[in-house]
C-alpha positions in Angstrom: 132.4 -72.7 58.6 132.7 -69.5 60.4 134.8 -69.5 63.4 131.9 -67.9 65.5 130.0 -71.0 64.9 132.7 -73.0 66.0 133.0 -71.0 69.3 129.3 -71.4 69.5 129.4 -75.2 68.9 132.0 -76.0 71.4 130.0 -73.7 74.3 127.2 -75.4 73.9 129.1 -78.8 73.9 130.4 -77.9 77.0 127.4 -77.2 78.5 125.6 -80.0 77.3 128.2 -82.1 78.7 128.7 -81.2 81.9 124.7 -80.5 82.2 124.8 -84.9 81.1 127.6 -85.5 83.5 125.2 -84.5 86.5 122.3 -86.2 85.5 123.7 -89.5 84.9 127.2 -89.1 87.5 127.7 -92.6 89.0 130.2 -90.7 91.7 129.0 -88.6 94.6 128.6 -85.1 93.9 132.2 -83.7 95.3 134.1 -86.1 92.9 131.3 -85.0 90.2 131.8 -81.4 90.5 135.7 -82.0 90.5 135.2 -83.5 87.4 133.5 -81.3 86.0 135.8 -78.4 87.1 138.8 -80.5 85.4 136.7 -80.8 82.2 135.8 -77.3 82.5 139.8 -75.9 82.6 140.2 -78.8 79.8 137.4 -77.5 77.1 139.1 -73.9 78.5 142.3 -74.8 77.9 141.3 -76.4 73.9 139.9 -72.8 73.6 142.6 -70.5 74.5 144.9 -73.2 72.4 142.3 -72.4 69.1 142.3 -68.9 69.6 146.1 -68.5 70.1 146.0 -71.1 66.6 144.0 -68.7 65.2 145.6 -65.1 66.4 148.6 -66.8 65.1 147.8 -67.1 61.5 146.1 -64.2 61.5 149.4 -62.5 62.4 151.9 -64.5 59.9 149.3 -63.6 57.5 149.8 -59.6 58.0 153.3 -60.0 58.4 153.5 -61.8 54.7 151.2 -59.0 53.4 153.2 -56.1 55.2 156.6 -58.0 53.8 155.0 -58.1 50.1 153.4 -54.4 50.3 157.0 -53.3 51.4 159.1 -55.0 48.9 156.1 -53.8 46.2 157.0 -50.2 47.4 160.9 -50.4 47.5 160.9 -52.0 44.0 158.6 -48.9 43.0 160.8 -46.2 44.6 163.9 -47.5 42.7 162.0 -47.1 39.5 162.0 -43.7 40.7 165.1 -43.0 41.5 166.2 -44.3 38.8 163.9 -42.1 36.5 164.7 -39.1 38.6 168.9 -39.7 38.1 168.1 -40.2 34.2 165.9 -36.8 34.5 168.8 -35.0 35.9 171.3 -36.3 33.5 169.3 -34.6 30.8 
């Protein structure tokens, strides 16, 4: 599942929750609308937490491909020098 479905899916959760949690509120409508400010921050607050999960791996995933392109490269310039010192010792 694509992650832009996900992001889609939990908008329109949201929404469809709060839009329930009016129609059917049992409270009067300053405790409603304080509740659905606090669910509001809470779906916010899930999101930022999935993105940051997701920025995350994202970045220890570079970081292990920029470590193996690296190590690839030094191993690959050794050869080198190592041909280039036997060149010269002809």
């Amino acid at each position: 599942m694509s992650s832009g479905k996900v992001f889609l899916g939990v908008i329109a959760g949201a929404a469809t929750g709060a839009l329930l949690g009016i129609l059917f509120a049992p409270a009067k409508g300053s405790k409603t609308r304080k509740r659905i400010t606090r669910r509001g921050e809470d779906y916010l607050d899930e999101l930022k937490d999935s993105f940051e999960e997701l920025l995350d791996g994202f970045t220890n995933k570079i970081e292990k491909v920029k470590d193996e392109v690296s190590d690839y490269a030094d191993k690959k310039l050794g050869k080198l020098e190592k041909i280039d010192k036997d060149a010269k010792q002809l």
